[in-house]
C-alpha positions in Angstrom: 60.8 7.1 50.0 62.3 6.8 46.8 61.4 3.8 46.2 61.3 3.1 42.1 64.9 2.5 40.6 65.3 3.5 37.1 65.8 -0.6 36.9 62.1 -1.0 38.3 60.6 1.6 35.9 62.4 0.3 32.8 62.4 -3.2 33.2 58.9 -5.7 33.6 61.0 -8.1 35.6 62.0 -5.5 38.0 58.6 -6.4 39.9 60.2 -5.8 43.7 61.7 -2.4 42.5 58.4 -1.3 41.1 55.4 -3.1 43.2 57.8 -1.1 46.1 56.8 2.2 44.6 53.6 1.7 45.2 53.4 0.8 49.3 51.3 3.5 49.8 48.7 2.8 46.8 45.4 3.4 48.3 46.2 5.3 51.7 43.7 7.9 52.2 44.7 10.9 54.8 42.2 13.8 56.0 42.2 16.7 55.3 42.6 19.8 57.7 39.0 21.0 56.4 35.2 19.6 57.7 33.7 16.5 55.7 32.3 17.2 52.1 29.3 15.0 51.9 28.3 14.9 48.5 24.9 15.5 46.9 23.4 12.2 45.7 22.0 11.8 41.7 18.0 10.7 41.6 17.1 7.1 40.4 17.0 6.1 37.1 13.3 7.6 36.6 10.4 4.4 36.2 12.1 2.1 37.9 11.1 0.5 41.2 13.9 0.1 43.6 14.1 -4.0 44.9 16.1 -3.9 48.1 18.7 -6.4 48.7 19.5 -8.1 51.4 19.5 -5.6 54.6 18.9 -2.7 52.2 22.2 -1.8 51.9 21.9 -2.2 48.5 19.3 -2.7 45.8 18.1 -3.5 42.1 17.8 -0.4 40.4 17.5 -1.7 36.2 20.1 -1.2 34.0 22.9 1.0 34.9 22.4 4.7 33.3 24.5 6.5 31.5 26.0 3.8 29.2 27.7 3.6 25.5 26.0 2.3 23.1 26.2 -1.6 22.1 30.3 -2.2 20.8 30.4 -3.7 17.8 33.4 -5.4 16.0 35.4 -3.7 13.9 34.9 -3.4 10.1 37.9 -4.8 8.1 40.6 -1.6 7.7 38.9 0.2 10.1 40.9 2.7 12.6 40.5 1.1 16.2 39.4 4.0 18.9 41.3 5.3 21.3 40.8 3.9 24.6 41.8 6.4 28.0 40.5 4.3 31.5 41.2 6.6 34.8 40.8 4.5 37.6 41.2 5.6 41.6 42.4 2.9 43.8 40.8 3.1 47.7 37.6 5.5 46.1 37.1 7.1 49.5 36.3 10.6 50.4 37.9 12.0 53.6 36.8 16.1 53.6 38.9 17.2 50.8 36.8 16.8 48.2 38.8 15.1 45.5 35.9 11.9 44.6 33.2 14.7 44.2 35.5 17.1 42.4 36.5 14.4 39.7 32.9 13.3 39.4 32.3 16.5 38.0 34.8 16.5 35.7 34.0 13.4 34.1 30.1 14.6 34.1 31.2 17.9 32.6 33.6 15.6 29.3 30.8 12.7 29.3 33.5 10.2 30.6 33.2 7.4 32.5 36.1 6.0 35.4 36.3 2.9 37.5 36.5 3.6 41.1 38.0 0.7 42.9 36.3 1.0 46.3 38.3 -0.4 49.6 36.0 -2.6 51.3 36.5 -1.3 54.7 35.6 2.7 54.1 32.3 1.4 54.0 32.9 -0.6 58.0 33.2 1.6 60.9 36.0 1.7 63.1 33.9 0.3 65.9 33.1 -3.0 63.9 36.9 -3.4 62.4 36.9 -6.7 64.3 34.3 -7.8 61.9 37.3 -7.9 59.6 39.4 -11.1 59.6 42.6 -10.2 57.2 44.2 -13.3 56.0 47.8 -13.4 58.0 47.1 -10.6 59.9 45.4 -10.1 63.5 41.9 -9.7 63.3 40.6 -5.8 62.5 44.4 -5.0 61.5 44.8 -2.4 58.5 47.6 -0.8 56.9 45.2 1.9 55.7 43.0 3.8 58.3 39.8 3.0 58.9 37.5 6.2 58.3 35.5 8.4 60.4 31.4 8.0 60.6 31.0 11.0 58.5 33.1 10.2 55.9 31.9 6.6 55.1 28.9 8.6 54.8 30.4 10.8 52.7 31.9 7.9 50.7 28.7 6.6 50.4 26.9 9.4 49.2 30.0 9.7 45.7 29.9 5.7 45.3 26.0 6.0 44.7 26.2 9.2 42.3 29.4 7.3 40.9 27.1 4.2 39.8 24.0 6.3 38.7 26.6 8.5 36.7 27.6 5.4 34.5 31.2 4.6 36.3 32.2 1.6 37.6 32.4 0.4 41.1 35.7 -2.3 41.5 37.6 -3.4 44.3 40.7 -2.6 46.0 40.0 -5.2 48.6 40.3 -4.3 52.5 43.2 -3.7 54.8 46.0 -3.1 51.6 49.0 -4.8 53.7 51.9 -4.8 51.4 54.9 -5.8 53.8 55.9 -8.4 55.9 54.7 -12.0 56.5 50.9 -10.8 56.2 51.7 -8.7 52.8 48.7 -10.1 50.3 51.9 -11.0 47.8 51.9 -14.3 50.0 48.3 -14.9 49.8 46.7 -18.1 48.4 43.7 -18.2 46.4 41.9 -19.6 49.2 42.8 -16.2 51.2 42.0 -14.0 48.1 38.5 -16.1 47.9 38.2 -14.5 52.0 39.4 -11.1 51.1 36.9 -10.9 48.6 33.9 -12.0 50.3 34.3 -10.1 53.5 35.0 -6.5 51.1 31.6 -7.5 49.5 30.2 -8.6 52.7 31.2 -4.4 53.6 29.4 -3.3 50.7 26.4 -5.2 50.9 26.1 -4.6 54.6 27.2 -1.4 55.6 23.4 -0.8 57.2 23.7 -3.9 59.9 27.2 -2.6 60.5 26.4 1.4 60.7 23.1 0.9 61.9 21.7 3.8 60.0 18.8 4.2 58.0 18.1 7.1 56.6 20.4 6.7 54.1 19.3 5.5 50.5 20.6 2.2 49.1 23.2 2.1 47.1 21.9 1.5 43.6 23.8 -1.4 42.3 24.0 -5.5 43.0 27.5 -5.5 44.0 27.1 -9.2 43.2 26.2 -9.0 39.5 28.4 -4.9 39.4 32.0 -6.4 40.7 33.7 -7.8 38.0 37.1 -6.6 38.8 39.9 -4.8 40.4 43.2 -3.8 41.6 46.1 -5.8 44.1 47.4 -3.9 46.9 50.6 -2.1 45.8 50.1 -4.8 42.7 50.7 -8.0 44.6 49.8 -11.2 44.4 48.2 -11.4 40.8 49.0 -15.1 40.8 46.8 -16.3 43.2 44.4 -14.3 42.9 43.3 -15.0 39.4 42.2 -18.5 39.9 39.7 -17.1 42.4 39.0 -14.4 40.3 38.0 -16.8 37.7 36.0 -18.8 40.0 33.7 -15.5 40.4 33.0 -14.9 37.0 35.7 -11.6 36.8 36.1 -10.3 33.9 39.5 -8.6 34.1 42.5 -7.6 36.6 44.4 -4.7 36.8 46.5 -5.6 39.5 49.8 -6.8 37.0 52.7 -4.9 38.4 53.9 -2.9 35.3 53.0 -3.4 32.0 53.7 -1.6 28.2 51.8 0.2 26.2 50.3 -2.5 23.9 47.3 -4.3 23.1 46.4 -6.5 26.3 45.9 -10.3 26.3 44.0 -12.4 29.0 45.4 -15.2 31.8 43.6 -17.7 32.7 40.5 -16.5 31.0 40.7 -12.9 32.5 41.6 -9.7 30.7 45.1 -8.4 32.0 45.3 -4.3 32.4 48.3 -3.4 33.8 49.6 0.1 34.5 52.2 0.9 31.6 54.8 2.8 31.3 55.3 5.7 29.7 57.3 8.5 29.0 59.2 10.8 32.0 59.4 14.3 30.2 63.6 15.3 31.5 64.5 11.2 32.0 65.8 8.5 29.4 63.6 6.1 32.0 59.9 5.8 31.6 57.5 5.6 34.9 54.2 4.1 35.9 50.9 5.2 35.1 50.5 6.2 38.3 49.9 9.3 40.5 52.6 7.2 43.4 55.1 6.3 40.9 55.7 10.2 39.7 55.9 10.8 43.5 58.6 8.3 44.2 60.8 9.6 41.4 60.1 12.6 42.0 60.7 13.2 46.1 61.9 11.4 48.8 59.0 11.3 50.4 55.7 14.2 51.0 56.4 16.3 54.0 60.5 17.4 53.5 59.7 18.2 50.0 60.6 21.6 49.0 57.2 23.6 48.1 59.5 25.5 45.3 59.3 21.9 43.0 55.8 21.6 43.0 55.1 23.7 40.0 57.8 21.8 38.2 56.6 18.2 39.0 53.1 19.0 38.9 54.0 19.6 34.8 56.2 17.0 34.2 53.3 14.7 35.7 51.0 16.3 33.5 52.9 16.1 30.2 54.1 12.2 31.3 50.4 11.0 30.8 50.0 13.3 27.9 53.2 11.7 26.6 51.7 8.3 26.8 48.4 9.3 25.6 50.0 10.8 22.4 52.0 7.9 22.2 49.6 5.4 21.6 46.8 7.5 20.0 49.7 8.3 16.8 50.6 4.9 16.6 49.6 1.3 17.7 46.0 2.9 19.8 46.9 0.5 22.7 44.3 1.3 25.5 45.9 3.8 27.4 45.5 3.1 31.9 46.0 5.7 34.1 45.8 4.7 38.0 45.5 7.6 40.8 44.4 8.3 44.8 42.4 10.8 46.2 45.2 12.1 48.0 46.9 16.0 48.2 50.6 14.6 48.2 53.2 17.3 47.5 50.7 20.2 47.7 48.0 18.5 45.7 50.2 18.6 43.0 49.1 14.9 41.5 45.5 16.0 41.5 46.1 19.3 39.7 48.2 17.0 36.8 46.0 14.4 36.2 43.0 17.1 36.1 45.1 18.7 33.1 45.8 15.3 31.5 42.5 14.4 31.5 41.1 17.8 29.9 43.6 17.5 27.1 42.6 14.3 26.2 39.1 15.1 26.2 40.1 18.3 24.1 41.5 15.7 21.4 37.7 14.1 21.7 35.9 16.7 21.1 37.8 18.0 18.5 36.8 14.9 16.5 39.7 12.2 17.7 38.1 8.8 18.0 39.0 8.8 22.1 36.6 7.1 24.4 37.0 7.6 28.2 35.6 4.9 29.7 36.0 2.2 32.8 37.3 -1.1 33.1 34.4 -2.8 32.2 33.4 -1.0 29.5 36.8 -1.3 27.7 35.8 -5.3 28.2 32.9 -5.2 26.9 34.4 -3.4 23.4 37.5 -6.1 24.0 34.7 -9.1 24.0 33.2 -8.4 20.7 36.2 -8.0 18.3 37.1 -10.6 16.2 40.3 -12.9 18.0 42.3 -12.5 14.8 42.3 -8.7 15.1 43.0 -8.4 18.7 45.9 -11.2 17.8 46.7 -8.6 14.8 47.3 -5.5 17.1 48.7 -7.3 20.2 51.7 -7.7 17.4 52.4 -4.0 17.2 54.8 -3.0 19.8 55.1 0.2 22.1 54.9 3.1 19.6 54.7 1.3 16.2 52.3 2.1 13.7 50.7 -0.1 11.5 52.6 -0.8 8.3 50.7 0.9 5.2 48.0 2.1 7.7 45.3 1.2 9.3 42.8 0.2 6.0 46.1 -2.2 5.2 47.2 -3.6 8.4 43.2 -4.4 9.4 42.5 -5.5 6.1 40.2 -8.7 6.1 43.0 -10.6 3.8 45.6 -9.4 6.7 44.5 -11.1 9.6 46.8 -12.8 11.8 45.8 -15.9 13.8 45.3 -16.3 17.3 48.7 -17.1 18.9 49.0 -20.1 21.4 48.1 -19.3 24.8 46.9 -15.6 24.0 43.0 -16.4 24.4 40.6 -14.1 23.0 
C-alpha cells in the first residue's frame, strides 16, 4: 500500500495523505519462532514494594536510572541535542525486537518511550471487557496477543520502567478507518479509551488470573503522562481530555518539521518530522511505516533484492535529520518505530544503525542526549519562555545568526509570541 504521496510527505496540510501512511502504526505480527520471555531487572535495592490495587501494579520509589535535575540555560549557551526513539504498540510477540532494543539503549545509557497498547496486557478470552467507542464491543484492528506473550510483554515493560524509559500509551484497539476510526472520536470517547487502557494495565492480574508474576513497578496513574493517536488521528479531541488528566505532552500530531515545538492547550506538541529521503527531492516521516510506504507497495510482494538498498536509505534518512538539526537550529529530533520485521526486518536493522551513530556522536563529546518523552518535558519545563520563544524562531536547518553565545545572549531574548505558551 503505497499510501504517502510526495504531497502528504512535503506538505503539513496534507494530513489524509500522510495520517494514511500510517494505517498499520502499531500492528504487531508473530513471528515463526517460540515466545522470548524476557529476564526481569531487580527492584530498585531499599525500597519496599506497596502494591496497588489487585497487585497488578505497585509503588516502587523514584524511578531508577534518571538524568540529573535540568536546569535552564545559561545566557549564550549551546542548547543539547535532543534524539527521543519511541515504539508505538510496545509488545513482544517471539521475535525479540522489545528485548533486543532494551539492550541497546542499556549498552549507550539511553533512554526511550515505549507507548504500550492497552490491550497486550488483556487476554483474548476477556476482549469483551473492552468497550471501543463506535465499534462493537471486544472489536480490534490489531490482534489481541497470545497468553505467553502478554507475559512476555510483561516481563520488557517491567525491565523497561526499572531501566529508566518511559511507559506511554498507544491506547487499545488502533481503528483507523471507517465510521469507528478514533479520527471521529469526542473527548468524551478519548476520556473512555483512556480509562479502560489504564484499567488493562492496572489490572491485568484480575483479568489473567495469574500470580506468580511480579508487579509491574510503576503507578501507571502518576507514570502516564502521554502518548501517541492511532495512525495520528484525532489530536483535537483528545487534547482537552488530555488536559483534563494532567498530560504533559502529545505526540500524536500528524506530521510536523524539524523545529523547536510549542504547546496546545497547555500540552507539549511532538510530532513526527520530516526529514530528509537520501535519492528523493521529497522528505518522509520519522517513521519506520512511512519509509515502508515509499518505499514498497506493500510487505509480502516485495522483492528481497531491495532490502539491502532500503534498509540504507532508512538508515541515512534519520541520520540525515539527526545531522540536520544537531549542525544548525538543535530542534529535538523524534524518531517513531514498531516492533515489527517488515520487508525482511529491514526497518529494525536501520533504526539499530541510526541509533548507534548517534550515540557515536555522544560519546565522542557531542552534547546529544537520548532520552524519552517525558524527560525531554522535563528539560522543556525549566527553560526560560523567552528562549524557547527565541529558538521556536529558527526554522528547519537554520543556524543561529553570529552563533549560539550571540543568538542566546541575555540582551537577545525574544518575547513570548501570542498563543505559543511556555
Amino acid at each position: 500500500m503505497r499510501a504517502l504521496s510526495r504531497r502528504g510527505m512535503l506538505g503539513l496540510g496534507a494530513g489524509a495523505a500522510a495520517t494514511a501512511g500510517l494505517a498499520a502504526c502499531g500492528r504487531l505480527t508473530s513471528s515463526d519462532g517460540s515466545s522470548h520471555a524476557a529476564g526481569s531487572s531487580p527492584s530498585p535495592s531499599g525500597v519496599t514494594a506497596r502494591p496497588i490495587g489487585d497487585g497488578s501494579t505497585s509503588f516502587t520509589g523514584k524511578q531508577p536510572r534518571q538524568p540529573a535535575k535540568p536546569e535552564p540555560l545559561e545566557p549564550g549557551q549551546t542548547p543539547p541535542q535532543f534524539v527521543i526513539f519511541s515504539w508505538d504498540g510496545a509488545g513482544e510477540v517471539g521475535n525479540g525486537l522489545f528485548p533486543r532494543f532494551l539492550d541497546l539503549a542499556k549498552q549507550h545509557d539511553a533512554h526511550m518511550t515505549f507507548f504500550l497498547s492497552g490491550l497486550y496486557l488483556l487476554p483474548e478470552s476477556k476482549k469483551r471487557l473492552y468497550n471501543p467507542p463506535n465499534n462493537p464491543q471486544g472489536a480490534s484492528d490489531i490482534g489481541y496477543l497470545t497468553d505467553e506473550h502478554v507475559k512476555a510483554t510483561l516481563a520488557n515493560v517491567r525491565r523497561a520502567w526499572l531501566e529508566g524509559h518511559e511507559i506511554g500509551t498507544h491506547f487499545n484497539g488502533h481503528f483507523c478507518a471507517g465510521t469507528g476510526t478514533v479520527g471521529n472520536w469526542t473527548p468524551q470517547q478519548w476520556r473512555s479509551e483512556i480509562d479502560q487502557a489504564k484499567a488493562f494495565v492496572k489490572e491485568w492480574r484480575t483479568h489473567t488470573g495469574w500470580t506468580d508474576l511480579p508487579s509491574l513497578p510503576f503507578d501507571y496513574e502518576k507514570e502516564l503522562v502521554g502518548g501517541r493517536t492511532p495512525c495520528l488521528l484525532g489530536q483535537d479531541n483528545l487534547l482537552p481530555t488530555a488536559k483534563s488528566l494532567g498530560w504533559r505532552y502529545d505526540a500524536s500530531s500528524p506530521g510536523g518539521r524539524q523545529q523547536w515545538p510549542a504547546k496546545k492547550l497547555g500540552i507539549w506538541d511532538l510530532p513526527l518530522q520530516q526529514i530528509p529521503f537520501p535519492g528523493h527531492s521529497f522528505e518522509v516521516l520519522s517513521m519506520d511505516y512511512n519509509m515502508l510506504a515509499n518505499q514498497s507497495v506493500n510487505t509480502t510482494k516485495a522483492p528481497a533484492y531491495n532490502y539491502p538498498g532500503w534498509r540504507r536509505q532508512s538508515a541515512q534518512s534519520y541520520i540525515a535529520g539527526f545531522q540536520r538539526a544537531y549542525e544548525t537550529n538543535r530542534a529535538p529530533f523524534f524518531i517513531g518505530n514498531h516492533f515489527e520485521q517488515w520487508n525482511g526486518g529491514i526497518y529494525m536493522d536501520s533504526v539499530e544503525e541510526a541509533f548507534k551513530h548517534i550515540a557515536a556522536e555522544r560519546e565522542k563529546g557531542a552534547d546529544v542526549r537520548l532520552v524519552s518523552f517525558k524527560q525531554f518535558v522535563d528539560w522543556m519545563d525549566v527553560q526560560k519562555p523567552e528562549v524557547l520563544a527565541k529558538l521556536r524562531t529558527l526554522d528547519v536547518g537554520q543556524q543561529p545568526v553570529g552563533g549560539w553565545k550571540t543568538f542566546l545572549a541575555a540582551d537577545q531574548a525574544t518575547p513570548t509570541p501570542s498563543g505559543q505558551a511556555a
